[in-house]
Biopython code that builds the backbone (N, CA, C, O; Angstrom):
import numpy as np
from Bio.PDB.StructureBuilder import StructureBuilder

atoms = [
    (1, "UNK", "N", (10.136, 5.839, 17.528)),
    (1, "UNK", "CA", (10.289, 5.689, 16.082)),
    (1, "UNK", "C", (9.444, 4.507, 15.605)),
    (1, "UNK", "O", (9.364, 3.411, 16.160)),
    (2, "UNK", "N", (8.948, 4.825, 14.709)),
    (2, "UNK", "CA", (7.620, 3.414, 14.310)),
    (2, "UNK", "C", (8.482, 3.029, 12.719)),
    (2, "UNK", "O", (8.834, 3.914, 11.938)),
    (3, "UNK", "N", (8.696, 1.608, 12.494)),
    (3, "UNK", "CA", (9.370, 0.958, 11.563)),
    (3, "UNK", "C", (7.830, 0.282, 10.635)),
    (3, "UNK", "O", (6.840, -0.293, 11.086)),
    (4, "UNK", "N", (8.150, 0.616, 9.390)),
    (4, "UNK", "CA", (7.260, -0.099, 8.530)),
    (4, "UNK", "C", (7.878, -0.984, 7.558)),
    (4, "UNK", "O", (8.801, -0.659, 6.812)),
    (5, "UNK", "N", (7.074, -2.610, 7.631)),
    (5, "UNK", "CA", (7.735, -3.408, 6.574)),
    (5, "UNK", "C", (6.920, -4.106, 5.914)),
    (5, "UNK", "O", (6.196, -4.934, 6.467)),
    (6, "UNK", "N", (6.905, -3.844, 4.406)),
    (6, "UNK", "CA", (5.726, -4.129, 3.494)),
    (6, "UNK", "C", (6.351, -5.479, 2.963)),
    (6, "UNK", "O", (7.523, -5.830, 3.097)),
    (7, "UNK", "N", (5.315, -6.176, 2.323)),
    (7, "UNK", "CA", (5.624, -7.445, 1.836)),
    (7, "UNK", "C", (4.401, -8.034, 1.099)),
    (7, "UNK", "O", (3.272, -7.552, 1.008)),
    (8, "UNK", "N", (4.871, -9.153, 0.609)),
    (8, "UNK", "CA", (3.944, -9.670, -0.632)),
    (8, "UNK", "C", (3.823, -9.380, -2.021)),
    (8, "UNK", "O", (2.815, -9.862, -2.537)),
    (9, "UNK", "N", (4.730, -8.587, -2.926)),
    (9, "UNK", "CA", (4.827, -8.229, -3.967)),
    (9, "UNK", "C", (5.409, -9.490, -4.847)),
    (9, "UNK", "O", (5.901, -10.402, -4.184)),
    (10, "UNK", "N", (5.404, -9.587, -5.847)),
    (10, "UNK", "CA", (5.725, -10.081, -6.785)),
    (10, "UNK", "C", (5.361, -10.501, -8.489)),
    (10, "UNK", "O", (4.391, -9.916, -8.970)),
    (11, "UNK", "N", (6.058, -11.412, -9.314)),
    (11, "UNK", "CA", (5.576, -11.171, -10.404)),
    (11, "UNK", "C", (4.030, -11.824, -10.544)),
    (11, "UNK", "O", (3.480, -12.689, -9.862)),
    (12, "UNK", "N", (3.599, -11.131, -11.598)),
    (12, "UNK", "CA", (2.009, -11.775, -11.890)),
    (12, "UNK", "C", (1.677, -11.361, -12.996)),
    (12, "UNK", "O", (1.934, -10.210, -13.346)),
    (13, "UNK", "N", (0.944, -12.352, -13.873)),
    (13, "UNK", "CA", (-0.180, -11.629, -14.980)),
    (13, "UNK", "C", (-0.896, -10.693, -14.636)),
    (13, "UNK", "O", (-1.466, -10.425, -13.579)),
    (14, "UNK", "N", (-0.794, -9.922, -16.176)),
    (14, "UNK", "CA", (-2.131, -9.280, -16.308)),
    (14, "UNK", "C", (-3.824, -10.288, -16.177)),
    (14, "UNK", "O", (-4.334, -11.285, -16.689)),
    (15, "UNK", "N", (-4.183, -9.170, -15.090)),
    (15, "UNK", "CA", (-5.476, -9.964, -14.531)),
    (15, "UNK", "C", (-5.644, -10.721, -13.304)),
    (15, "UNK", "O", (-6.610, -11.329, -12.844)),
    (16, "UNK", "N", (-4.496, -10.536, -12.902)),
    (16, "UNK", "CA", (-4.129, -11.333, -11.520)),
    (16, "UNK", "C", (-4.553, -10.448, -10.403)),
    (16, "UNK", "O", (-5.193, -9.396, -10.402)),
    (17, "UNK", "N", (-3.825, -11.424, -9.098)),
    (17, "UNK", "CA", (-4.131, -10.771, -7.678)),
    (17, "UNK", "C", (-2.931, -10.686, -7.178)),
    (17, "UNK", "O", (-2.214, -11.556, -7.674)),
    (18, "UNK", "N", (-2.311, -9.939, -6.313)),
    (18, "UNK", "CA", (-1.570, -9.849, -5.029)),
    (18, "UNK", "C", (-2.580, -9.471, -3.901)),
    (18, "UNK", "O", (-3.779, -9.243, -4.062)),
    (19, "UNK", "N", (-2.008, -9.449, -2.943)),
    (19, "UNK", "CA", (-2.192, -9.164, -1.581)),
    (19, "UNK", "C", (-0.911, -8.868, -0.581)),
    (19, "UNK", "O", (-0.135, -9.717, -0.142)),
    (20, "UNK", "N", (-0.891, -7.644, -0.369)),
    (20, "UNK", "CA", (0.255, -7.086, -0.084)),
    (20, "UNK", "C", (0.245, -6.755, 1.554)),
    (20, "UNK", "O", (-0.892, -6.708, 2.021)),
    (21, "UNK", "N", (1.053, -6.579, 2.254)),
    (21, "UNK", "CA", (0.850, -6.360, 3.835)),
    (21, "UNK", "C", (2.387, -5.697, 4.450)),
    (21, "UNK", "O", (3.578, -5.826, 4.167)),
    (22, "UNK", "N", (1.438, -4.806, 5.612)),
    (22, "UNK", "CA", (2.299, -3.851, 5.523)),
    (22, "UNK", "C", (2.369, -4.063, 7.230)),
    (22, "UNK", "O", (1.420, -3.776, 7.960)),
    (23, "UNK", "N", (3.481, -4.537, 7.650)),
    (23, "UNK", "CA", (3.604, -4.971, 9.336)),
    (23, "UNK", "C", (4.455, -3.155, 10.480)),
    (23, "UNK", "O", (5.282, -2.402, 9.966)),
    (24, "UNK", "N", (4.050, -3.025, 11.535)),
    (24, "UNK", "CA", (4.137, -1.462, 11.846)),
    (24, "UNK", "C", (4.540, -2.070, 13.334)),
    (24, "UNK", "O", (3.721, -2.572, 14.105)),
    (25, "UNK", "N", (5.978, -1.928, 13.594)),
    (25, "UNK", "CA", (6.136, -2.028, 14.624)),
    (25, "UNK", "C", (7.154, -0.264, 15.581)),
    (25, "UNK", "O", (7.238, 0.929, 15.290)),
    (26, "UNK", "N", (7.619, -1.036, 16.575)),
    (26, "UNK", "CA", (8.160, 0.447, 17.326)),
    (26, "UNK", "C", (7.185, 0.890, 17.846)),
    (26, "UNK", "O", (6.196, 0.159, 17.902)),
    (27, "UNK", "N", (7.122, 2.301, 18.433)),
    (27, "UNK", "CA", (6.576, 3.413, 19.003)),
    (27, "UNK", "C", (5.233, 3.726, 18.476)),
    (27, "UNK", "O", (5.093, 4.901, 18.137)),
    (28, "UNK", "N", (4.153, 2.905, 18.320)),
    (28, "UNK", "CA", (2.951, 2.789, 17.822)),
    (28, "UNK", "C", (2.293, 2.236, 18.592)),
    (28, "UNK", "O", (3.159, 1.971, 19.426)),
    (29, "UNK", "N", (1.248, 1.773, 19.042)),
    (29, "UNK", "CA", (0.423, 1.388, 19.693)),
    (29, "UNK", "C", (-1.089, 0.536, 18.947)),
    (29, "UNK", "O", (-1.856, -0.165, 19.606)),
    (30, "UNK", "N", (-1.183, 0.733, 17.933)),
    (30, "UNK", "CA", (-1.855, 0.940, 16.890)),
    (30, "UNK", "C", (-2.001, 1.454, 15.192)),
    (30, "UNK", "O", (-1.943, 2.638, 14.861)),
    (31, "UNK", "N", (-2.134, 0.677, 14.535)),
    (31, "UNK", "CA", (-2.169, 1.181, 13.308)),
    (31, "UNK", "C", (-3.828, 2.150, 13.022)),
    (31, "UNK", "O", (-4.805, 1.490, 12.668)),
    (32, "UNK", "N", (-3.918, 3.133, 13.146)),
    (32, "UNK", "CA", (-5.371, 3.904, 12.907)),
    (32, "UNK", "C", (-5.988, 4.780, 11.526)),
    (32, "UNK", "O", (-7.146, 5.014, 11.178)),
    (33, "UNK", "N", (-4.610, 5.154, 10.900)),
    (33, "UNK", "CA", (-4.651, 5.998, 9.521)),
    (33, "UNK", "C", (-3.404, 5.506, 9.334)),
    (33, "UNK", "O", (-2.379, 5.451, 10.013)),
    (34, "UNK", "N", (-3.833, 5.061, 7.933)),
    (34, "UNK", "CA", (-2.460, 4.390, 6.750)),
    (34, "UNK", "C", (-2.767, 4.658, 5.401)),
    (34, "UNK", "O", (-3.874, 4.947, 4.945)),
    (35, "UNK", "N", (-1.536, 4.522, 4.706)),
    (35, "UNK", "CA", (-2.152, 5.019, 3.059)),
    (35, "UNK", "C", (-1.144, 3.570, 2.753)),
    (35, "UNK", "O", (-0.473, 2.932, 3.565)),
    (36, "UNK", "N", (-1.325, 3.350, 1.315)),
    (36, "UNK", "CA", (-0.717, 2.715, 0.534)),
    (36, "UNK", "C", (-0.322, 3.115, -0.935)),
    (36, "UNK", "O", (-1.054, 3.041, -1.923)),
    (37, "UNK", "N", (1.414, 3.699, -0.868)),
    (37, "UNK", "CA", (1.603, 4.329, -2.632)),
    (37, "UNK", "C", (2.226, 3.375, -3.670)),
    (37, "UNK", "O", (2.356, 2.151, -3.641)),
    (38, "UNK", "N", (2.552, 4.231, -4.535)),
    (38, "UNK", "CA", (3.457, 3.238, -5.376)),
    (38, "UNK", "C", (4.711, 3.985, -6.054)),
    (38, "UNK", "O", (4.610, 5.212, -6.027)),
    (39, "UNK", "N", (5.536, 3.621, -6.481)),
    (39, "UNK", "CA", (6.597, 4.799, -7.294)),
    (39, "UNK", "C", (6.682, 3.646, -8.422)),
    (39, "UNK", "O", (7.016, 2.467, -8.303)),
    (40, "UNK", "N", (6.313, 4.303, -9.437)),
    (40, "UNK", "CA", (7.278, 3.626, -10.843)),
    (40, "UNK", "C", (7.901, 3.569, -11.119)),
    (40, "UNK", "O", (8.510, 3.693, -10.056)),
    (41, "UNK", "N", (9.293, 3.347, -12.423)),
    (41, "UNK", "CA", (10.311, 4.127, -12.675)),
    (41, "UNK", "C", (10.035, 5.389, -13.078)),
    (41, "UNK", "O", (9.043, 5.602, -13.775)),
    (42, "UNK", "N", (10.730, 6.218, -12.758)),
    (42, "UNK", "CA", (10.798, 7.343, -13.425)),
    (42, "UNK", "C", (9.711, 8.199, -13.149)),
    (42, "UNK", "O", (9.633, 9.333, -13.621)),
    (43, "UNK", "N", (8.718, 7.607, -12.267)),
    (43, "UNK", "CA", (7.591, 8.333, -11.631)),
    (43, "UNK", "C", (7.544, 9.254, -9.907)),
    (43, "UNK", "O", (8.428, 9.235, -9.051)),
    (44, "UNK", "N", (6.502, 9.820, -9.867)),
    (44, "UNK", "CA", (6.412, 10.434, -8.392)),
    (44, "UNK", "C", (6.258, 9.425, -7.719)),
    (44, "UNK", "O", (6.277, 8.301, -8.222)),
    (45, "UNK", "N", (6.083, 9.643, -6.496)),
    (45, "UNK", "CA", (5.411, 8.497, -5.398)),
    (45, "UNK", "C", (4.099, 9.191, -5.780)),
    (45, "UNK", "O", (3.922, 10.360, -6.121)),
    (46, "UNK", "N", (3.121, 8.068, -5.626)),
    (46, "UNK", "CA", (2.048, 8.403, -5.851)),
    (46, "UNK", "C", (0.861, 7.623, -4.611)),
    (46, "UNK", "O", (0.813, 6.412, -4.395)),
    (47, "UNK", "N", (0.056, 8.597, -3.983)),
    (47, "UNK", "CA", (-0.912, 7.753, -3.073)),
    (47, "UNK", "C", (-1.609, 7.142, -3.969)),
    (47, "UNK", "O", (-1.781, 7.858, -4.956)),
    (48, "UNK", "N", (-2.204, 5.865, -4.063)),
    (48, "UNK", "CA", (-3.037, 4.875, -4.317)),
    (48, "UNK", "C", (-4.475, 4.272, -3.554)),
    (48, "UNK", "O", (-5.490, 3.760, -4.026)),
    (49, "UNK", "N", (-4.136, 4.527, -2.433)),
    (49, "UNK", "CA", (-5.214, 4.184, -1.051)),
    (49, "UNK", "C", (-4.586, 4.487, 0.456)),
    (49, "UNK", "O", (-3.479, 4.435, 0.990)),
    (50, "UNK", "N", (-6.178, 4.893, 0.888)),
    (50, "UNK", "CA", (-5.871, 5.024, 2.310)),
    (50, "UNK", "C", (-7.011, 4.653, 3.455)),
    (50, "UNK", "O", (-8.191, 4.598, 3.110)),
    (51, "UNK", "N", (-6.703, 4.453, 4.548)),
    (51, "UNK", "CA", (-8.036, 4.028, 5.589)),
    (51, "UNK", "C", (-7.695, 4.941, 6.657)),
    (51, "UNK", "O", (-6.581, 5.298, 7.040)),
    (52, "UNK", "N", (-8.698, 5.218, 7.019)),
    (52, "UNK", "CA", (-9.045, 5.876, 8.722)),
    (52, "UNK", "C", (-9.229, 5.172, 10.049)),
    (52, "UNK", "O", (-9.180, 3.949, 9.916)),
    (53, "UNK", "N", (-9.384, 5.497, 11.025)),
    (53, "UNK", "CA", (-9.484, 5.386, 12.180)),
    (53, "UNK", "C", (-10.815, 4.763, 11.863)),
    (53, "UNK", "O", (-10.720, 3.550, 12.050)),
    (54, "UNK", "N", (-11.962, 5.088, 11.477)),
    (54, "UNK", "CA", (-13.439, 4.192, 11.733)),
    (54, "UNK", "C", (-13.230, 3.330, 10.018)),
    (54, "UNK", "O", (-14.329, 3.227, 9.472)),
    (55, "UNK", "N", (-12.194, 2.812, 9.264)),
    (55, "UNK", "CA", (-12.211, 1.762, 8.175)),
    (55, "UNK", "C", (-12.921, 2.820, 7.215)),
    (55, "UNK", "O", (-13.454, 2.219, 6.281)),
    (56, "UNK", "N", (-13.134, 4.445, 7.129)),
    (56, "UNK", "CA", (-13.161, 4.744, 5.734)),
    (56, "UNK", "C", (-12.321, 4.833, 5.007)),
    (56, "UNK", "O", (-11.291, 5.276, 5.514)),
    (57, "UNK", "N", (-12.248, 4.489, 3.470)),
    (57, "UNK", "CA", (-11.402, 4.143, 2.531)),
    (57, "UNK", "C", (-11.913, 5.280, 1.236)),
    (57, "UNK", "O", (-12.991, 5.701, 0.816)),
    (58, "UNK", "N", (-10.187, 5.513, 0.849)),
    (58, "UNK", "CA", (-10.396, 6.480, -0.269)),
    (58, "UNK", "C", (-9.416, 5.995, -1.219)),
    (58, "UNK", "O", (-8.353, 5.548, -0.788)),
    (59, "UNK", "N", (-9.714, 6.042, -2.800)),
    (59, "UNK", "CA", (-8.381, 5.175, -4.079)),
    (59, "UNK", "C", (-8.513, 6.267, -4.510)),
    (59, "UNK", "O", (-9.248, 7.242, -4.355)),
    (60, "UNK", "N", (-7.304, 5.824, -5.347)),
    (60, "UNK", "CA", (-6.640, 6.921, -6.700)),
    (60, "UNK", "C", (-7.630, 6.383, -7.364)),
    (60, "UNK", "O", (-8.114, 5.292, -7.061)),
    (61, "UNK", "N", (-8.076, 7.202, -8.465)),
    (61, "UNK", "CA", (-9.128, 6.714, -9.493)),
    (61, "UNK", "C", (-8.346, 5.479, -10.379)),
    (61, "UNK", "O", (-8.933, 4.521, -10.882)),
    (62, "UNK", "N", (-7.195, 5.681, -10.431)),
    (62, "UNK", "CA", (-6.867, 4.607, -11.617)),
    (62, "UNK", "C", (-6.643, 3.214, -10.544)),
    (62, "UNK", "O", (-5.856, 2.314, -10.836)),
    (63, "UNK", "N", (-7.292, 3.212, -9.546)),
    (63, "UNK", "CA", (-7.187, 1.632, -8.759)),
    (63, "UNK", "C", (-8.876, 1.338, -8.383)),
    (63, "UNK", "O", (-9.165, 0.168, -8.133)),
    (64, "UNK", "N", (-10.060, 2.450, -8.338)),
    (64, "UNK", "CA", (-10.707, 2.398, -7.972)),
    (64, "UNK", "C", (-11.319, 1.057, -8.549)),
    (64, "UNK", "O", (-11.152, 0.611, -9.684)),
    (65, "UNK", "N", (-12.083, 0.497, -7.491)),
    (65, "UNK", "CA", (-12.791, -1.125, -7.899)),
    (65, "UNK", "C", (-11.917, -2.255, -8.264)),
    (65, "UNK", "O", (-12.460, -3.334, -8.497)),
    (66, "UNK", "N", (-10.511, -2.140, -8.351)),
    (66, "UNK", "CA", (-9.486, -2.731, -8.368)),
    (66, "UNK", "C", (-9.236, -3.300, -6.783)),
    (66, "UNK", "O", (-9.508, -4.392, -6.284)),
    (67, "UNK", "N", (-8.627, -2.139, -6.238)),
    (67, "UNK", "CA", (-7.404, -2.736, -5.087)),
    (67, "UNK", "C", (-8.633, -2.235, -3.686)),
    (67, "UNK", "O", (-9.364, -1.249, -3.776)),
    (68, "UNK", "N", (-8.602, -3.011, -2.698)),
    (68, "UNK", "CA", (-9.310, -2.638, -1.897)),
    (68, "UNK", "C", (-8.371, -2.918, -0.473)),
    (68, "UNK", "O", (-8.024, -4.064, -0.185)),
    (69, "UNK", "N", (-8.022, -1.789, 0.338)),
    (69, "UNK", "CA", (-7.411, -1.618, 1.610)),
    (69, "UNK", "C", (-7.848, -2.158, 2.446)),
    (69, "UNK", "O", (-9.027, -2.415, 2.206)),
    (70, "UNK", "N", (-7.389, -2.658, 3.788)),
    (70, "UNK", "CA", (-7.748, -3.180, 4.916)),
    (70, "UNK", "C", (-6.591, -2.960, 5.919)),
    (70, "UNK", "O", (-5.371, -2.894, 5.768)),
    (71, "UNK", "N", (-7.542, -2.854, 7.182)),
    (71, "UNK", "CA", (-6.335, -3.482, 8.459)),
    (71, "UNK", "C", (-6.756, -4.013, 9.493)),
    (71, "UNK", "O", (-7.853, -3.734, 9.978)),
    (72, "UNK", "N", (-6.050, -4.747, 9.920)),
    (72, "UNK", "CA", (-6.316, -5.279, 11.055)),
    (72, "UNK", "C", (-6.921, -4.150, 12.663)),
    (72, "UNK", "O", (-7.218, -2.955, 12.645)),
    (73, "UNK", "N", (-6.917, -5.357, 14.171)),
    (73, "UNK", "CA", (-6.861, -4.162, 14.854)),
    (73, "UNK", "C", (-5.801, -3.979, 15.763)),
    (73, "UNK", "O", (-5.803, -4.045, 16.992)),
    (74, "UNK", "N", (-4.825, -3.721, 14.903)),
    (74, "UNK", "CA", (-3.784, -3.833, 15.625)),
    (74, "UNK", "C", (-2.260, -3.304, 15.094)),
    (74, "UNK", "O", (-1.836, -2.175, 15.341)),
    (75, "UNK", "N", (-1.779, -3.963, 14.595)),
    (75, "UNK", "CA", (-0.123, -3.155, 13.638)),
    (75, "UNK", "C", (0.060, -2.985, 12.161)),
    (75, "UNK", "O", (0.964, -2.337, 11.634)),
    (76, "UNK", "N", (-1.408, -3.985, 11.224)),
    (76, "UNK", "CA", (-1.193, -4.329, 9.862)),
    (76, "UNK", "C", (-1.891, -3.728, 9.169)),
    (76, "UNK", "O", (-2.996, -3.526, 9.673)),
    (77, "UNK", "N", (-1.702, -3.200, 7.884)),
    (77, "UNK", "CA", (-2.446, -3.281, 6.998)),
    (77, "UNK", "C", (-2.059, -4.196, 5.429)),
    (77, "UNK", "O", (-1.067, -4.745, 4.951)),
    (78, "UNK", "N", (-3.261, -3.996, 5.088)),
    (78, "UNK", "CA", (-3.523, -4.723, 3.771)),
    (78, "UNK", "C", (-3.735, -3.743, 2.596)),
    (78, "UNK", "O", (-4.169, -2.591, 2.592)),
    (79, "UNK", "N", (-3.175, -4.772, 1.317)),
    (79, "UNK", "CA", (-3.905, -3.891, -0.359)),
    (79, "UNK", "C", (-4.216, -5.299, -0.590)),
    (79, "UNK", "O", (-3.490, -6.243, -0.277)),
    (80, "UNK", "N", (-5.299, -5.360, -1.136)),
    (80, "UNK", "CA", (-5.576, -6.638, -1.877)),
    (80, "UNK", "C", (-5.851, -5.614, -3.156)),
    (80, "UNK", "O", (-6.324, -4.484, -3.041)),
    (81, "UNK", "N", (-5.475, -6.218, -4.334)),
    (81, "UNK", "CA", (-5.120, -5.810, -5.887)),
    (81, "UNK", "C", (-5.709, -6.869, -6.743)),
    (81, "UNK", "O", (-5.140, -7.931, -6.494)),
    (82, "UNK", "N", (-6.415, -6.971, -7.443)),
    (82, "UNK", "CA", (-7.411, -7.458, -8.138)),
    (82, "UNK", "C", (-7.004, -6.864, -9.876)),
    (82, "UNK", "O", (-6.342, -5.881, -10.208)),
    (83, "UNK", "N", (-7.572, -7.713, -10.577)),
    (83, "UNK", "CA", (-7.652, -6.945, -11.933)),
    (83, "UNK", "C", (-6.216, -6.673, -12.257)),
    (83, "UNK", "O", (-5.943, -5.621, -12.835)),
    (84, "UNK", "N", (-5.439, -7.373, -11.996)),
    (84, "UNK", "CA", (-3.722, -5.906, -11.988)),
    (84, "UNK", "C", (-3.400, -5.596, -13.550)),
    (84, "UNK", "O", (-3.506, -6.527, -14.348)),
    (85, "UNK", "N", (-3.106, -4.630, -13.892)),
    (85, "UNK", "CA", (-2.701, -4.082, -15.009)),
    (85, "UNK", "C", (-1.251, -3.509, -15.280)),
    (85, "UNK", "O", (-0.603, -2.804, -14.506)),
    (86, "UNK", "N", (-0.872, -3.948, -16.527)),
    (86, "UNK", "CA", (0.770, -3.470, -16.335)),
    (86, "UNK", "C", (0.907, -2.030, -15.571)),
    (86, "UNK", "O", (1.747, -1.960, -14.674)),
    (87, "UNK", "N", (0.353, -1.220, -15.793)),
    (87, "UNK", "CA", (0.805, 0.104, -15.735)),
    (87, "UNK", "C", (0.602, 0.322, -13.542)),
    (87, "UNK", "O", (0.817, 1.260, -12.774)),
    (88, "UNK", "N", (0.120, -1.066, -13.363)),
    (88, "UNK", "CA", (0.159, -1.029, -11.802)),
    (88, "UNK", "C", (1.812, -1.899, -11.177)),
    (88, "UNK", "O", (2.003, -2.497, -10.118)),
    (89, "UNK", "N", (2.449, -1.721, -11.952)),
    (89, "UNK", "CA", (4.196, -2.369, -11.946)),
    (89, "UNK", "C", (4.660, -1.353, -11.270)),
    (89, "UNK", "O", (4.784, -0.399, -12.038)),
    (90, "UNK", "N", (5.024, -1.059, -10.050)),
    (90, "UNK", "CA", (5.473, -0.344, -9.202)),
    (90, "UNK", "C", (6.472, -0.963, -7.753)),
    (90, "UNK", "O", (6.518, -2.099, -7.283)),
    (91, "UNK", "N", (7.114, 0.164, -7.377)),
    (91, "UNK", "CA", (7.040, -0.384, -5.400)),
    (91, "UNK", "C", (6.290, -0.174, -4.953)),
    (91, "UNK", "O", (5.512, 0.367, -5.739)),
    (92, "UNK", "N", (5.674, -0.291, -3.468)),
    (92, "UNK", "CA", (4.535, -0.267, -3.170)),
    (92, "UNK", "C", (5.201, -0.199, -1.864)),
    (92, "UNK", "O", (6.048, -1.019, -1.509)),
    (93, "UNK", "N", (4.738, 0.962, -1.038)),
    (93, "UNK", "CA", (4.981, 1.248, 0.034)),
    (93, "UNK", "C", (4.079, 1.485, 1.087)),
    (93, "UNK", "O", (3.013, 1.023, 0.681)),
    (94, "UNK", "N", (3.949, 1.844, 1.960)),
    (94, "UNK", "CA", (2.591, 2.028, 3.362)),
    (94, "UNK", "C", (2.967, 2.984, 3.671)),
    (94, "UNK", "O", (4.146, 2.975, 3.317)),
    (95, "UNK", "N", (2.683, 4.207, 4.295)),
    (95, "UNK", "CA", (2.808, 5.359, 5.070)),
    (95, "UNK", "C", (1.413, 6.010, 5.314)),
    (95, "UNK", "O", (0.303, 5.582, 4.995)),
    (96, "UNK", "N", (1.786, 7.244, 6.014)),
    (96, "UNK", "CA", (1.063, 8.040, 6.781)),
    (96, "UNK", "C", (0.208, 8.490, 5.216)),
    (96, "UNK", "O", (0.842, 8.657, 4.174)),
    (97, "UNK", "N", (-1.081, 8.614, 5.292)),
    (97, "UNK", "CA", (-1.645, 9.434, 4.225)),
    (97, "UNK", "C", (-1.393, 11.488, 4.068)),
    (97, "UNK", "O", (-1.573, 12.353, 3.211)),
    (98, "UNK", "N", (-0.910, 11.402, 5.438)),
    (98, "UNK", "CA", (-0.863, 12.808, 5.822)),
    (98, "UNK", "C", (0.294, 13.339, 5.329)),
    (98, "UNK", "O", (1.141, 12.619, 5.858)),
    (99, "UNK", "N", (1.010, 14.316, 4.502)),
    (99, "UNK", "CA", (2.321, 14.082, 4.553)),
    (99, "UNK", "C", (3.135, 15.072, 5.233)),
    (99, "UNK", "O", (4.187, 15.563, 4.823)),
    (100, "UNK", "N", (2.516, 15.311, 6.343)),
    (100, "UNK", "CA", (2.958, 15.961, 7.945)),
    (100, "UNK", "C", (3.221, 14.734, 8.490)),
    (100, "UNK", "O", (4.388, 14.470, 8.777)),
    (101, "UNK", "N", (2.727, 14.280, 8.602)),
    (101, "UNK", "CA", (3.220, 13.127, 9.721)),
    (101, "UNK", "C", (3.596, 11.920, 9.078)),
    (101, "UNK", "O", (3.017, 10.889, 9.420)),
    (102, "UNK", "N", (4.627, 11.874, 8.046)),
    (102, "UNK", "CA", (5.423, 10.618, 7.687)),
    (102, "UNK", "C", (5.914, 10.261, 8.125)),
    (102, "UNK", "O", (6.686, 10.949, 8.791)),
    (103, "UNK", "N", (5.976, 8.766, 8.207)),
    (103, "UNK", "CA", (7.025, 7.864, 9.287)),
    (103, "UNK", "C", (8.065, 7.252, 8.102)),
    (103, "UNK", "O", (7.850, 6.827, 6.967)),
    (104, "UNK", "N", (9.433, 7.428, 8.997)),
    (104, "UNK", "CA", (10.434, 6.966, 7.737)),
    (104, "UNK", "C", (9.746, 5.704, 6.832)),
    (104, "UNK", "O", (9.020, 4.782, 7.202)),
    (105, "UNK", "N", (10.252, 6.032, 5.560)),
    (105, "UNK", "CA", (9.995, 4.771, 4.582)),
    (105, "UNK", "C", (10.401, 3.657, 4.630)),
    (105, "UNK", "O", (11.623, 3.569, 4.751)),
    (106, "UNK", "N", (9.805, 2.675, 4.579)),
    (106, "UNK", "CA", (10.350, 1.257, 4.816)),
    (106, "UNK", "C", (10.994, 0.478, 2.968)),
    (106, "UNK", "O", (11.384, 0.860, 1.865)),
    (107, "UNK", "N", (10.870, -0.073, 3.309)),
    (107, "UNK", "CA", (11.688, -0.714, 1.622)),
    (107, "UNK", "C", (10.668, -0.918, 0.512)),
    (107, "UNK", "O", (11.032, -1.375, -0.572)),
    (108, "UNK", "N", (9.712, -0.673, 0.692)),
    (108, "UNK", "CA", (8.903, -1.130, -0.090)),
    (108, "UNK", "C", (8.501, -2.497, -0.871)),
    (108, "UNK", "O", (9.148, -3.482, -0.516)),
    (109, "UNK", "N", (7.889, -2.625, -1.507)),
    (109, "UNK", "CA", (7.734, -4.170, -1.820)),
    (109, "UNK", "C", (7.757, -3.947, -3.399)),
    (109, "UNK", "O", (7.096, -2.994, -3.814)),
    (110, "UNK", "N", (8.496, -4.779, -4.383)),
    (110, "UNK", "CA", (7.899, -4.289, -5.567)),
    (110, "UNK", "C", (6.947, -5.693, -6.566)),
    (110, "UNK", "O", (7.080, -6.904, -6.738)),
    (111, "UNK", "N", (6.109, -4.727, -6.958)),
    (111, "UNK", "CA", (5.212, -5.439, -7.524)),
    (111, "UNK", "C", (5.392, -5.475, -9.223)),
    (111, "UNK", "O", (5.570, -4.439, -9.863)),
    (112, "UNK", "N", (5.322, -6.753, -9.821)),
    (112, "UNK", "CA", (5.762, -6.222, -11.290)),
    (112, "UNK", "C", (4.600, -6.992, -12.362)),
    (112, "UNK", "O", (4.608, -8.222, -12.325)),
    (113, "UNK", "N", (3.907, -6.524, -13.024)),
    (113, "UNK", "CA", (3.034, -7.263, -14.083)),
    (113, "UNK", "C", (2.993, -7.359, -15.177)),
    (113, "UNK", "O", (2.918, -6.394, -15.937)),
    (114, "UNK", "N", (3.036, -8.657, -15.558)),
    (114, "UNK", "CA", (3.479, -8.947, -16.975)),
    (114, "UNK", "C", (2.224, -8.869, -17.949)),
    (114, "UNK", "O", (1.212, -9.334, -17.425)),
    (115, "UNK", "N", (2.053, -8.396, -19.225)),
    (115, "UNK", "CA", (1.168, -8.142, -19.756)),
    (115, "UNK", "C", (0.950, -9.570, -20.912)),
    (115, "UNK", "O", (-0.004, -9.594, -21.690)),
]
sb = StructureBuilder()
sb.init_structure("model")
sb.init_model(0)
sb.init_chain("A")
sb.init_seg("    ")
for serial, (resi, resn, name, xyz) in enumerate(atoms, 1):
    if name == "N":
        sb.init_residue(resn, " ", resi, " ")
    sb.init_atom(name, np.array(xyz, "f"), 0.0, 1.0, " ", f" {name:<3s}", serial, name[0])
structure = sb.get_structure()
């Protein structure tokens, strides 16, 4: 069973930064493909970003040039969030980009921006 625990959220202006991190322990060996979503209120979960096995990266258009993904080589990944805009006030969670192979949800982190 692989446990995910995101962190680094909190309040911020509009125009600000977070940097969010997402730690992957248990039955993993490696972090290789990860996504990063968000849920609003009252919204879907929504993918936002994701990385591959060789560091290609793909955004939701409404983050593109904004938030840029990373991971380590080893259990972590990263969102660094740039530019933040209210309507990016969400939780913010890490999982599988695949949604065959989801690993239970961890708590998410929530991120909130004040305009």
């Amino acid at each position: 069973q692989v446990r995910l625990v995101e962190s680094g959220g909190g309040l911020v202006q509009a125009g600000g930064s977070l940097r969010l991190s997402c730690a992957a322990s248990g039955n993993i060996i490696r972090i290789n493909v990860m996504g990063w979503y968000r849920q609003a209120p009252g919204k879907q979960r929504e993918l936002v970003a994701s990385i591959t096995t060789d560091n290609s990266t793909n955004y939701a258009d409404s983050v593109k040039g904004r938030f840029i993904i990373s991971k380590d080589n080893a259990k972590k990944v990263y969102l660094q969030m740039n530019s933040l805009k209210s309507e990016d006030t969400a939780v913010y969670y890490c999982n599988s980009p695949h949604k065959l192979n989801l690993y239970d949800w961890g708590q998410g982190t929530q991120v909130t921006v004040s305009s």
